[in-house]
BALOBA-1460 file (C-alpha; in Angstrom, 3 decimals):
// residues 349
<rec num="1" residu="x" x="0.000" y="0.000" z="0.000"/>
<rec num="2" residu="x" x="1.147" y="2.844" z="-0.921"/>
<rec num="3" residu="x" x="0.648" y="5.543" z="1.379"/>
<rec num="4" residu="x" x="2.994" y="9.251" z="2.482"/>
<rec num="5" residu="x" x="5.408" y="8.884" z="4.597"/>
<rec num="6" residu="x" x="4.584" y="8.780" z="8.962"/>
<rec num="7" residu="x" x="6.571" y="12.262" z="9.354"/>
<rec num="8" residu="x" x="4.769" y="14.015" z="7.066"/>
<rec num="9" residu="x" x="1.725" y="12.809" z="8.050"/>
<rec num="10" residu="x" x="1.432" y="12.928" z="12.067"/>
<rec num="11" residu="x" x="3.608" y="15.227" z="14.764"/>
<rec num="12" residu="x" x="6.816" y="13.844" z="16.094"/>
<rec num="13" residu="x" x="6.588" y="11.606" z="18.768"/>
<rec num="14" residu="x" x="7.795" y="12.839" z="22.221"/>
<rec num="15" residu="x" x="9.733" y="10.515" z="24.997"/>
<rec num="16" residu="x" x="6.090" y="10.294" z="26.860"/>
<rec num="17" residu="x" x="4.304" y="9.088" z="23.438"/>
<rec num="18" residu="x" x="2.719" y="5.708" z="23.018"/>
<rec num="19" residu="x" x="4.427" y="3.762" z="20.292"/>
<rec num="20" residu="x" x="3.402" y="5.063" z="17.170"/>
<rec num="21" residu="x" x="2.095" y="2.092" z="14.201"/>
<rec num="22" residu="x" x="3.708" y="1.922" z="11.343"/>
<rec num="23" residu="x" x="1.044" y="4.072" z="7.830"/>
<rec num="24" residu="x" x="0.412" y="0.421" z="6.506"/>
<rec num="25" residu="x" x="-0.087" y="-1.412" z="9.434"/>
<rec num="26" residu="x" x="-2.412" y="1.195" z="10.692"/>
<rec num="27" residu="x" x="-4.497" y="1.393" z="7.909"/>
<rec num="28" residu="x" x="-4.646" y="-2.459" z="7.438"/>
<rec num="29" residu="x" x="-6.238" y="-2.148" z="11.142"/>
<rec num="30" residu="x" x="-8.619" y="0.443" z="10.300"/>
<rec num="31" residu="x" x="-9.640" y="-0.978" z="7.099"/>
<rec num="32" residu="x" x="-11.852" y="-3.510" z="9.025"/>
<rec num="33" residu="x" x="-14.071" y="-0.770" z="10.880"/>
<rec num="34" residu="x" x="-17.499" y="0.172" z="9.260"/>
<rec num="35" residu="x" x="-17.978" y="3.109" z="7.468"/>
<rec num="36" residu="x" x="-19.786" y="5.219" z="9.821"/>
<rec num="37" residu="x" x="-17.047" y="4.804" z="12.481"/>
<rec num="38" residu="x" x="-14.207" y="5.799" z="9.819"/>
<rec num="39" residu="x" x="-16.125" y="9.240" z="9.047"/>
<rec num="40" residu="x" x="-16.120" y="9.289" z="12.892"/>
<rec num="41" residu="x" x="-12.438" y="8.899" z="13.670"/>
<rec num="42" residu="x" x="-12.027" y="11.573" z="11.226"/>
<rec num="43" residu="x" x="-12.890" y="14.393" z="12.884"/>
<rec num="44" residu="x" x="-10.243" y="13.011" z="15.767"/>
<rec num="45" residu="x" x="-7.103" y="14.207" z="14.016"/>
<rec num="46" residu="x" x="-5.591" y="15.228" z="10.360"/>
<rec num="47" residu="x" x="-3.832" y="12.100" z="10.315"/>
<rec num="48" residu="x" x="-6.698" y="10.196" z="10.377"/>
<rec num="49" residu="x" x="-8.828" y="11.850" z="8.450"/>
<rec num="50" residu="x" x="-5.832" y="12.267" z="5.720"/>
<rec num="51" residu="x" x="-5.552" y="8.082" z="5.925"/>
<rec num="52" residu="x" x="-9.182" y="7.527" z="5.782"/>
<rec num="53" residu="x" x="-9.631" y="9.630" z="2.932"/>
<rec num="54" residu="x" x="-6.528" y="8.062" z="0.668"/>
<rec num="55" residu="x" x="-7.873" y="6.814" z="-2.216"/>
<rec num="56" residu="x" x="-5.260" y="3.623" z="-1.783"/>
<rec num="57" residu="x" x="-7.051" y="3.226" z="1.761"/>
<rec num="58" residu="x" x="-10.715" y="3.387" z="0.495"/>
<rec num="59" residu="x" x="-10.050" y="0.843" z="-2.334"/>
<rec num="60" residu="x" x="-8.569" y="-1.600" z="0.433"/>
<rec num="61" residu="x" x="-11.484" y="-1.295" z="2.803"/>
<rec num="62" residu="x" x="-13.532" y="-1.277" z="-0.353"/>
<rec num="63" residu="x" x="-12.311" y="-5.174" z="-1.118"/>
<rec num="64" residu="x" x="-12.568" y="-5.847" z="2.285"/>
<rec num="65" residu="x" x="-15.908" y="-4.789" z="2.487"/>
<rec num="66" residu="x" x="-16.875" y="-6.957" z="-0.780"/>
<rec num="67" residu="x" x="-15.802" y="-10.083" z="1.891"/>
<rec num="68" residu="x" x="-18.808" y="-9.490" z="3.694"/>
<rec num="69" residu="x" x="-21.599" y="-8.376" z="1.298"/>
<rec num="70" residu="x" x="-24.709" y="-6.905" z="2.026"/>
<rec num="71" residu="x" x="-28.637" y="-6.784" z="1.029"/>
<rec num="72" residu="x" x="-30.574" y="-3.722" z="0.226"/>
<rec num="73" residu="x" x="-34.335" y="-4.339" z="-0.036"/>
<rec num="74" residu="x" x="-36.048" y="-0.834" z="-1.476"/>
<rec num="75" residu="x" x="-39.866" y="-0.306" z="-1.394"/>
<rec num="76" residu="x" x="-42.633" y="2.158" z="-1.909"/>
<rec num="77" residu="x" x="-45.177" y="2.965" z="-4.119"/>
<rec num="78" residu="x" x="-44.783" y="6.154" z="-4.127"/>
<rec num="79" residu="x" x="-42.164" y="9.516" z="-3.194"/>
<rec num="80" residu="x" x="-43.274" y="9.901" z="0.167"/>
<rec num="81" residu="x" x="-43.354" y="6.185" z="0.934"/>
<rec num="82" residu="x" x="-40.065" y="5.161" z="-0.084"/>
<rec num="83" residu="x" x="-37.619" y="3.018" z="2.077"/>
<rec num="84" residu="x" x="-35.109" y="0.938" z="2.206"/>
<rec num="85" residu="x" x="-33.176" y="-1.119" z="4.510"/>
<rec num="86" residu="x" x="-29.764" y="-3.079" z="4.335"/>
<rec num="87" residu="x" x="-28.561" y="-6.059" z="6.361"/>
<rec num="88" residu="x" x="-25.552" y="-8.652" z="5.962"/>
<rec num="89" residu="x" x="-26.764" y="-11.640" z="3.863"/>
<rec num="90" residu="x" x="-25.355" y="-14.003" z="5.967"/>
<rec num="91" residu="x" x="-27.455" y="-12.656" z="8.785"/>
<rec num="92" residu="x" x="-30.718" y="-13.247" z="6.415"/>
<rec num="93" residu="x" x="-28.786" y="-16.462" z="5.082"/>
<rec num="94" residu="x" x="-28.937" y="-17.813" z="9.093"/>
<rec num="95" residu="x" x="-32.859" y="-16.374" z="9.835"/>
<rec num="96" residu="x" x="-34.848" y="-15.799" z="6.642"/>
<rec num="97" residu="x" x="-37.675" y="-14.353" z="8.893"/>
<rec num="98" residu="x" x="-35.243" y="-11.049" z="9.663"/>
<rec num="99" residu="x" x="-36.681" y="-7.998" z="10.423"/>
<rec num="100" residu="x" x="-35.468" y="-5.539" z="8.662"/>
<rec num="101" residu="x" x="-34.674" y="-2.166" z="10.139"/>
<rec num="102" residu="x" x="-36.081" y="0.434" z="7.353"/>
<rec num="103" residu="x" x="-35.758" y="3.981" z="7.425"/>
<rec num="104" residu="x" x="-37.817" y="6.825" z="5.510"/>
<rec num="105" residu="x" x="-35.466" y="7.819" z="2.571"/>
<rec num="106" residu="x" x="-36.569" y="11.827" z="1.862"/>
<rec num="107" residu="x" x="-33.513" y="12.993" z="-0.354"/>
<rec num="108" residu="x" x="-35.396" y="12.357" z="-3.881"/>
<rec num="109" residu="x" x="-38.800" y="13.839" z="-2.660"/>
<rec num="110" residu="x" x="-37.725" y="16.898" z="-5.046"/>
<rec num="111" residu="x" x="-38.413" y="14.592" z="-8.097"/>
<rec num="112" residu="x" x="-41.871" y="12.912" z="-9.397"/>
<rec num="113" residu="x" x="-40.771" y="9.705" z="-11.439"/>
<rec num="114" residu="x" x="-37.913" y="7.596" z="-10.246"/>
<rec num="115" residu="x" x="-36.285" y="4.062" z="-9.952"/>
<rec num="116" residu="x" x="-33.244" y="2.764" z="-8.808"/>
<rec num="117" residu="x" x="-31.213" y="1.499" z="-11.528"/>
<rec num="118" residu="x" x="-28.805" y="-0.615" z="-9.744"/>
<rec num="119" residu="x" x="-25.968" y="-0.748" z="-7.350"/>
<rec num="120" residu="x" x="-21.989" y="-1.146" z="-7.318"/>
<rec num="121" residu="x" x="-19.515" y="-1.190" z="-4.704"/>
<rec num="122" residu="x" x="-22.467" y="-0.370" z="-2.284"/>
<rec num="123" residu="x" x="-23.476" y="2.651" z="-3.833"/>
<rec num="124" residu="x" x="-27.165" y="3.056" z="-5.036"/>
<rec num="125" residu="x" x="-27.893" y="4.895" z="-8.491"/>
<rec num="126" residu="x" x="-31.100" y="6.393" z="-9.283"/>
<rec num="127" residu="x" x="-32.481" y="7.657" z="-12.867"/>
<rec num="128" residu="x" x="-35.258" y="10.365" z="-12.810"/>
<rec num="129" residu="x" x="-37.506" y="11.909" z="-15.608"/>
<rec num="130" residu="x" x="-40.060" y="14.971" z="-14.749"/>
<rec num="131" residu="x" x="-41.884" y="16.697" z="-17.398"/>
<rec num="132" residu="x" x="-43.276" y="14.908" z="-20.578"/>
<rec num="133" residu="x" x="-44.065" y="16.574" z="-24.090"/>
<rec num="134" residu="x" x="-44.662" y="15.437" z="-27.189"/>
<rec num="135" residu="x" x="-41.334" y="14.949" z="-27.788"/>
<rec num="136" residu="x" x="-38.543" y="14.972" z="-25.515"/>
<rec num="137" residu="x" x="-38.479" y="14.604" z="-21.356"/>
<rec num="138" residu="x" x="-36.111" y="16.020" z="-18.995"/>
<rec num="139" residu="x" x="-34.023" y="13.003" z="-17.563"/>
<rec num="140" residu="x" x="-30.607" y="13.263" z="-15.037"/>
<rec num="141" residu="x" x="-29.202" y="10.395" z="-12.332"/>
<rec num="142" residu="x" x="-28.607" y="10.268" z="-8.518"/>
<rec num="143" residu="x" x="-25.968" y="8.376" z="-6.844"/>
<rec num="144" residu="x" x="-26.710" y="7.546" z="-2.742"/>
<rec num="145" residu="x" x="-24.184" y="6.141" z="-0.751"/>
<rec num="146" residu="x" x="-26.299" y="4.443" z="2.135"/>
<rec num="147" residu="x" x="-23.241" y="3.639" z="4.622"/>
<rec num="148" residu="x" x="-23.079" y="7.699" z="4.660"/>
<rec num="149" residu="x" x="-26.179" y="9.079" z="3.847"/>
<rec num="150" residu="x" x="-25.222" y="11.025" z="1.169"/>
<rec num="151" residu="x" x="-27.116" y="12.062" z="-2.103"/>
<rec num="152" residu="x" x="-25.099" y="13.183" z="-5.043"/>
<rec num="153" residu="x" x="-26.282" y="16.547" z="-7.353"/>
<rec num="154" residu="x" x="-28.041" y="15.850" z="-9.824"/>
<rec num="155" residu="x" x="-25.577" y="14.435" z="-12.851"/>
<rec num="156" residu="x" x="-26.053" y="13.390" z="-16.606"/>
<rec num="157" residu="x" x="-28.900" y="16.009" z="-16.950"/>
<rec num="158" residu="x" x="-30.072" y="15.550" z="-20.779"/>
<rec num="159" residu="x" x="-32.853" y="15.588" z="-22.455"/>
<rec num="160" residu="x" x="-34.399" y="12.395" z="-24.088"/>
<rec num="161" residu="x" x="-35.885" y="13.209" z="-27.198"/>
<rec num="162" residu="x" x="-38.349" y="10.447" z="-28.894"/>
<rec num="163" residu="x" x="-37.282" y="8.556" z="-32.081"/>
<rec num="164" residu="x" x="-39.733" y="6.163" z="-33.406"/>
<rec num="165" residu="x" x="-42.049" y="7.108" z="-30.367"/>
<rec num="166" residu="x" x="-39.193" y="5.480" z="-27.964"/>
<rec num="167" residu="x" x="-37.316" y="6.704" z="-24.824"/>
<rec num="168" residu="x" x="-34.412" y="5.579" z="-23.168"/>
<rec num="169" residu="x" x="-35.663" y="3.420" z="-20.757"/>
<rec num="170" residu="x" x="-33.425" y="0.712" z="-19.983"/>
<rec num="171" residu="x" x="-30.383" y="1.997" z="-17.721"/>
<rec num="172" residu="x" x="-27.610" y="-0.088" z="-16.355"/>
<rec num="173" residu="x" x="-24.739" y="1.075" z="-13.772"/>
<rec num="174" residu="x" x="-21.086" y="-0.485" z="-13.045"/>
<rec num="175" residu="x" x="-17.250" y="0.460" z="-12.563"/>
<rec num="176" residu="x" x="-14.614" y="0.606" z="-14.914"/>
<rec num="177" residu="x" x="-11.646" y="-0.652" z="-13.633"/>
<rec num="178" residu="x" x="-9.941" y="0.502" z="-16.071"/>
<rec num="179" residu="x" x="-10.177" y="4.078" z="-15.597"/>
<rec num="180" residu="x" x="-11.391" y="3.697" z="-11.867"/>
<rec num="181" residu="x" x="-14.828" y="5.277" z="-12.948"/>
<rec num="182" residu="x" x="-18.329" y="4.936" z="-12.459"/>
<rec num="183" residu="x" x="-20.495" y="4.579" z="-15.903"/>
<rec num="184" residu="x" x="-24.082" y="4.489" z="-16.288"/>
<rec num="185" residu="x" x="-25.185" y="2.680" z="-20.050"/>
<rec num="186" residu="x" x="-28.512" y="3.874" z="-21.243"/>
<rec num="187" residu="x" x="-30.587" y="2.085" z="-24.161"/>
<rec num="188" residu="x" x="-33.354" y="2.431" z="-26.297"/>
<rec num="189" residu="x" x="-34.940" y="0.062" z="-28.444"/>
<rec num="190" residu="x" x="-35.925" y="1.477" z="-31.894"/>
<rec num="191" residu="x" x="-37.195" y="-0.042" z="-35.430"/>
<rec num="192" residu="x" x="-39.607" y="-2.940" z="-35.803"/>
<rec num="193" residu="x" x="-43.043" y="-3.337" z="-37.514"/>
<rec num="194" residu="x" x="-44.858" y="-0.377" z="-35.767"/>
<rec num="195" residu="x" x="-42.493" y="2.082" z="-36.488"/>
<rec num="196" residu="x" x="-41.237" y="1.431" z="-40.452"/>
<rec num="197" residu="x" x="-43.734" y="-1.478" z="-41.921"/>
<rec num="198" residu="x" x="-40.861" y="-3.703" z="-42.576"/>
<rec num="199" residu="x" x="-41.273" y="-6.969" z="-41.295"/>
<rec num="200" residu="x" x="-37.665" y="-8.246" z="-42.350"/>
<rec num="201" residu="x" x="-36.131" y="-4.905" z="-40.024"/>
<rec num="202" residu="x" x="-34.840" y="-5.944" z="-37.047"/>
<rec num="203" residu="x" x="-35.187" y="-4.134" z="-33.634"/>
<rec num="204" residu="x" x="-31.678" y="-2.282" z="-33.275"/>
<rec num="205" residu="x" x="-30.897" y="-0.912" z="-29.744"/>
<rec num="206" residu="x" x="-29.237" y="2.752" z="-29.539"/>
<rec num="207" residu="x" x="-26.664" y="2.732" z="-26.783"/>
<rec num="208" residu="x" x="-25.172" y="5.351" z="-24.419"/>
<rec num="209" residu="x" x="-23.008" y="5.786" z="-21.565"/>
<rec num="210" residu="x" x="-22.393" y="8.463" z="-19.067"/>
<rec num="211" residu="x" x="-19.015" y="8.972" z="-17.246"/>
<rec num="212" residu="x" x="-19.389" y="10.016" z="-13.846"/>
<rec num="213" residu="x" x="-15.827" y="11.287" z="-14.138"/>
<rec num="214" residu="x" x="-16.222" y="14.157" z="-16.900"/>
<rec num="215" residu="x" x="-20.158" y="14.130" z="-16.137"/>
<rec num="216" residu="x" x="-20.771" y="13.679" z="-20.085"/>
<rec num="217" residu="x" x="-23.173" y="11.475" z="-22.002"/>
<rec num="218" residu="x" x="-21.434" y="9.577" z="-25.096"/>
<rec num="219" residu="x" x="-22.923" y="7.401" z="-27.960"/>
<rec num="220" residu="x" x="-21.230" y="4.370" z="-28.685"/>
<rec num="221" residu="x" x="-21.315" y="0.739" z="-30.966"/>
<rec num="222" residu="x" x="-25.388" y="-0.069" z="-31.251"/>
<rec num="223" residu="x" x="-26.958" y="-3.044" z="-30.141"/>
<rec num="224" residu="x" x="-28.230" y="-5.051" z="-33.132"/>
<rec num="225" residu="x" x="-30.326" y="-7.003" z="-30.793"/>
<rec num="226" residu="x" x="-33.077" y="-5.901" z="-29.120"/>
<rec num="227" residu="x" x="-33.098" y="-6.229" z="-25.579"/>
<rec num="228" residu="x" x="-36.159" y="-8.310" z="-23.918"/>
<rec num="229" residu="x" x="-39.226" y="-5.975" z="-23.383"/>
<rec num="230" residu="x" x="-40.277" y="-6.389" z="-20.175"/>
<rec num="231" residu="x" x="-43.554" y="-4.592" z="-18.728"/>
<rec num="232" residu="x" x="-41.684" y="-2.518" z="-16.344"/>
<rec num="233" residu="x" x="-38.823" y="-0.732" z="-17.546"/>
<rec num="234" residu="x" x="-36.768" y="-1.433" z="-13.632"/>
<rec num="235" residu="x" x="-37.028" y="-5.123" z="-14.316"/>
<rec num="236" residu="x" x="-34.397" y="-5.670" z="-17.163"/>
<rec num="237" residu="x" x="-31.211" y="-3.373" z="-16.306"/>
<rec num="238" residu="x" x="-28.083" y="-4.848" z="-17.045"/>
<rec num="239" residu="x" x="-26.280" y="-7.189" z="-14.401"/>
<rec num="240" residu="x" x="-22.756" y="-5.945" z="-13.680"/>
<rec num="241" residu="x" x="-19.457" y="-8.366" z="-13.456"/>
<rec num="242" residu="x" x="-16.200" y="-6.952" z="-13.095"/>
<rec num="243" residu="x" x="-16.302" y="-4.098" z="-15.286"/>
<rec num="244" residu="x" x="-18.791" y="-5.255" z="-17.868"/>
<rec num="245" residu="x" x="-22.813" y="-4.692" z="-18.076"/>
<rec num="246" residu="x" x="-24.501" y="-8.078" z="-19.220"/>
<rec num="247" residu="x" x="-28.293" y="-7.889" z="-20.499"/>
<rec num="248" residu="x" x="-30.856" y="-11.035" z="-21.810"/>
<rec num="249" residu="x" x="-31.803" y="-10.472" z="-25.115"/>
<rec num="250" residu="x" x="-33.338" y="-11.862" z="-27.979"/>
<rec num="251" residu="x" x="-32.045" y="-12.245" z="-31.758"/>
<rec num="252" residu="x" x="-34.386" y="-11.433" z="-34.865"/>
<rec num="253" residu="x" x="-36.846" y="-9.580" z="-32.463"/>
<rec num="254" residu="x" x="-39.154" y="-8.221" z="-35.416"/>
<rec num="255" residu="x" x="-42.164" y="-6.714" z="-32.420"/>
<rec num="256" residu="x" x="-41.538" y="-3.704" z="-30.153"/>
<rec num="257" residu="x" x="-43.937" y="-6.141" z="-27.771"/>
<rec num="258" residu="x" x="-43.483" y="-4.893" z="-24.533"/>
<rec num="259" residu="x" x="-44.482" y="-8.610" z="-22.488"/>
<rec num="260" residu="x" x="-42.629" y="-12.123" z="-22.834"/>
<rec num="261" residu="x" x="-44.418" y="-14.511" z="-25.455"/>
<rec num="262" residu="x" x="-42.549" y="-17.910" z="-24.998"/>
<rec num="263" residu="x" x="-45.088" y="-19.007" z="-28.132"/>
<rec num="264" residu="x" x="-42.850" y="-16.589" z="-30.088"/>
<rec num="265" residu="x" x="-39.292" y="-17.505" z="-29.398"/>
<rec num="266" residu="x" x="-36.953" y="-20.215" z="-30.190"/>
<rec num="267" residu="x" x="-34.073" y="-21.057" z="-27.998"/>
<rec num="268" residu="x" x="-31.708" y="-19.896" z="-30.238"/>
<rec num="269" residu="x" x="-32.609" y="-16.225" z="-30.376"/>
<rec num="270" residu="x" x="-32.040" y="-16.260" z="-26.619"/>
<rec num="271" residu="x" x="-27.953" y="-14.125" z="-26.329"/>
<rec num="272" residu="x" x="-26.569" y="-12.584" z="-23.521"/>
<rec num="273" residu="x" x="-25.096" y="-9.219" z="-24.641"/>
<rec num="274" residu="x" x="-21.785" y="-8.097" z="-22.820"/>
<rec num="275" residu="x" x="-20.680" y="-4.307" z="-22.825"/>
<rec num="276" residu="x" x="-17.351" y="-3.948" z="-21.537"/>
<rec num="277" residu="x" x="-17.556" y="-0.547" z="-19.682"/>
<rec num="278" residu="x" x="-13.466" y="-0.222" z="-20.427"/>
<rec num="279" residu="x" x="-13.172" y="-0.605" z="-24.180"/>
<rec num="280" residu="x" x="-17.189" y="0.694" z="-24.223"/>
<rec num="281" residu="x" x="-17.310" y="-2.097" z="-26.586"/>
<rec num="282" residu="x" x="-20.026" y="-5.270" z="-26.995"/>
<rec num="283" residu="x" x="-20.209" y="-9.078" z="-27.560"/>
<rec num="284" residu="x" x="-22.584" y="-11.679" z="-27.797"/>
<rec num="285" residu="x" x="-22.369" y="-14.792" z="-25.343"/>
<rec num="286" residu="x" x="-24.566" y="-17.748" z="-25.505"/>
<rec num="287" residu="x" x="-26.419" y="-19.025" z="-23.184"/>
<rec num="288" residu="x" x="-26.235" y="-22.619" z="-21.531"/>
<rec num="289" residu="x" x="-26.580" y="-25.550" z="-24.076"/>
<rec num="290" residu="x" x="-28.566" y="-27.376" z="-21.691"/>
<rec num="291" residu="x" x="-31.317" y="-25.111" z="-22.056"/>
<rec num="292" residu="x" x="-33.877" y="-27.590" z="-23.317"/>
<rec num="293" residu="x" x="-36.964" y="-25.305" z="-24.266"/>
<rec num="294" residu="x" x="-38.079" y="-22.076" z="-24.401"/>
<rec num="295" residu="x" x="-39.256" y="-21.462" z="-20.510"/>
<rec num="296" residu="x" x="-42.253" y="-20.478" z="-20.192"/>
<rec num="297" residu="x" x="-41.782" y="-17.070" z="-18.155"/>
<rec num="298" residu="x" x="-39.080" y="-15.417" z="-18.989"/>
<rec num="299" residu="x" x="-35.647" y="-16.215" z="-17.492"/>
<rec num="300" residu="x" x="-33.383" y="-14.118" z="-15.938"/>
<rec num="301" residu="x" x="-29.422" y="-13.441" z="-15.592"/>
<rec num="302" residu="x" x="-28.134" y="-12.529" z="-12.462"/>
<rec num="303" residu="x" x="-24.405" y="-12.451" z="-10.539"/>
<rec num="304" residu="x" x="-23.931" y="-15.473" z="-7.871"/>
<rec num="305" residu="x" x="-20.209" y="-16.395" z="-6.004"/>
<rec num="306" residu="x" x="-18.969" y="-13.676" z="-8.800"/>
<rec num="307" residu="x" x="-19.750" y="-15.697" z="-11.868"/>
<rec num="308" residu="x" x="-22.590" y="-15.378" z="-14.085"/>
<rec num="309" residu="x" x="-25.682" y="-17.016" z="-13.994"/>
<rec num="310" residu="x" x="-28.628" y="-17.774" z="-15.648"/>
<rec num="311" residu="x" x="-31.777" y="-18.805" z="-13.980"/>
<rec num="312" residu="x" x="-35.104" y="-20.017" z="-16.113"/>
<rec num="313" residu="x" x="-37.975" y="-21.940" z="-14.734"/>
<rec num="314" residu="x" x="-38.199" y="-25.613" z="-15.949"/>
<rec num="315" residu="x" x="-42.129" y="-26.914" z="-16.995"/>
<rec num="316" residu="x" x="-43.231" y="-24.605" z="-13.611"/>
<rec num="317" residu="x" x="-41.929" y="-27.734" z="-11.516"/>
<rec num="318" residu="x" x="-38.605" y="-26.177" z="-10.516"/>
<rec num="319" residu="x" x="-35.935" y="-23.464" z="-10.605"/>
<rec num="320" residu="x" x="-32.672" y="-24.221" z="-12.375"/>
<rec num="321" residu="x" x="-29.533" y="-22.204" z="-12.098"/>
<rec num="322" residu="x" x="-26.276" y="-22.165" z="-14.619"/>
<rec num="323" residu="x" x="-22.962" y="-21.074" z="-13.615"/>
<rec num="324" residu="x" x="-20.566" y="-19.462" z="-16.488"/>
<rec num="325" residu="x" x="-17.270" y="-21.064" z="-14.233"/>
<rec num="326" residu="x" x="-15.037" y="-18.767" z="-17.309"/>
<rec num="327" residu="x" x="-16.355" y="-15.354" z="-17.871"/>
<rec num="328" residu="x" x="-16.754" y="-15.427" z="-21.580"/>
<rec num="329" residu="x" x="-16.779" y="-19.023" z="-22.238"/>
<rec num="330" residu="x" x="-19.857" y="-20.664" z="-23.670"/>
<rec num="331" residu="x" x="-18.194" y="-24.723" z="-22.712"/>
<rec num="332" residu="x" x="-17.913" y="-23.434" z="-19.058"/>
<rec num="333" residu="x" x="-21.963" y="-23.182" z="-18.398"/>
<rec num="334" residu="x" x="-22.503" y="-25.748" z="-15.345"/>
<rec num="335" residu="x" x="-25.556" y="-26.247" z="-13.791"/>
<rec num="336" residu="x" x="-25.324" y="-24.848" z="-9.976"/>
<rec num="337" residu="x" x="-29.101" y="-25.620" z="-8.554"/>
<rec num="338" residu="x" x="-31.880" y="-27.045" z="-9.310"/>
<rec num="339" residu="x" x="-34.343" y="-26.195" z="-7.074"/>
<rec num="340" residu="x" x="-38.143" y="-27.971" z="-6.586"/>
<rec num="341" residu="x" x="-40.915" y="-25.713" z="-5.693"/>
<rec num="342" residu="x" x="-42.115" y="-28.514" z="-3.625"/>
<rec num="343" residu="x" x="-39.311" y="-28.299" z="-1.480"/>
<rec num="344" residu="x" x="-39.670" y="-24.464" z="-0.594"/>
<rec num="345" residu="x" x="-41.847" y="-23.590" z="2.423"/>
<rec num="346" residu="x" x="-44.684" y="-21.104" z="1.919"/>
<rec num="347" residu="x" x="-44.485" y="-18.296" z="4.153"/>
<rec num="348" residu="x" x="-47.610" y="-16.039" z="5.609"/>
<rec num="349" residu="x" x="-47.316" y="-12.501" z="5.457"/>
């Protein structure tokens, strides 16, 4: 770790001073305290709160933090009633029936239309959109750090003009590790039947991605798939995994159809699309070979013991999970669970 020297750091010590750590040893220590008791400790000296704000020292007690990850649950139907609440999973691993302690969350109470796009590295990003017209709405993001309570300004501000009667409504938010920067991708799906009467035009997707670092929006490569159209548009953003934004989607997607129709599809329009958030670059992955039919509600890619994973229901009798072992790697899909619905408990609310 590379960190500034003790002496310029801290006073001399005196013949009455308690032995004095060594930079790296004391910031290995105070890497395993929680957040709120690091802002704490640095209001206690300038050493400390020089140390606890060194970049080199956050990252650390960033990766030690990932050791021991943590939940968020966020509800609310509406401004005034929105919460959220965050516990260690292994505590809701050990006692599913966990309370929860939630807490009124007032910061966004300025804005009308909201949802949280996702979260990295423990921070939660939000995308907002206020006034409609006939052809463009006002749109910006939030980023909340929970362990501090603190709400960003608003960032990304642009407005979304309609093309083809479509918005922007699919965001997606990770870290470039790269750059050590913070990106948000935005999509839209455009083209299809309703919009040009071509029924041999695919659905393209428009891509673009904001840099939290220079605070600017830029186009990039376009999706020539179209992502799935789900009925909500917080239920299909991108899954992050190590510096790349993974979405489900669909090839040869000729209907802007917002809803799943397993009648429709084929298993082999079903490809996992892979931005990597360095290069700001795309591929196309394929999904487990085992897949035997098209499930009937739509499955789902998520991030479990930091691999991939793709989750589908099997003939509504069970829940079956593949593992991509190799990021990248079509051969490495394993199946990890397969889970009967028999087997799960029901619970009473």
């Amino acid at each position: 770790m590379d960190l500034p020297r003790s002496e310029t750091r801290r006073p001399p010590s005196s013949p009455s001073s308690l032995p004095i750590l060594p930079d790296e040893i004391m910031a290995e220590v105070l890497s395993f305290l929680s957040v709120k008791t690091l802002i704490q400790m640095k209001c206690v000296s300038k050493f400390f709160n020089s140390l606890i704000s060194d970049p080199t020292f956050i990252k650390m007690h960033l990766r030690r933090s990932a050791r021991n990850p943590q939940l968020t649950i966020v509800s609310g139907n509406s401004v005034a009633d929105f919460r959220f609440g965050t516990l260690p999973i292994n505590s809701f691993l050990e006692n599913p029936l966990i309370t929860v302690p939630e807490k009124p969350f007032h910061p966004l109470l300025d804005t009308v239309h909201y949802w949280l796009v996702g979260s990295c590295n423990r921070l939660l990003c939000f995308a907002h959109y206020d006034s409609f017209t006939d052809s463009y709405r006002d749109c910006w993001l939030n980023f909340y750090n929970p362990a501090t309570n603190a709400l960003s300004n608003k960032l990304g501000h642009f407005k979304d003009y309609c093309k083809h009667r479509f918005f922007f409504s699919r965001y997606a938010f990770g870290y470039d590790c790269l750059t050590d920067n913070y990106k948000v991708a935005a999509l839209r799906v455009i083209g299809g039947v309703e919009e040009i009467g071509d029924t041999e035009t695919q659905l393209r997707t428009e891509v673009r991605v904001f840099s939290v670092a220079d605070n600017v929006w830029r186009d990039i490569q376009d999706f020539p798939i179209g992502p799935l159209l789900l009925t909500l548009p917080s239920e299909n953003h991108g899954v992050y995994l190590n510096g790349n934004l993974n979405w489900l989607a669909l090839r040869n997607c000729y209907s802007a159809d917002r809803f799943y129709h397993s009648n429709d599809i084929t298993l082999d329009q079903f490809v996992i699309i892979s931005l990597d958030l360095g290069a700001e670059r795309h591929v196309e992955l394929m999904p487990p070979r085992g897949l035997e039919e098209v499930p009937l509600i739509e499955p789902t890619i998520s991030v479990l013991t930091d691999s991939l994973c793709f989750c589908h229901d099997f003939k509504q009798t069970c829940l079956v999970i593949w593992q991509m072992k190799e990021f990248g790697v079509g051969e490495s899909w394993t199946q990890l669970y397969r889970i009967n619905y028999q087997n799960l408990q029901h619970i009473e609310c």
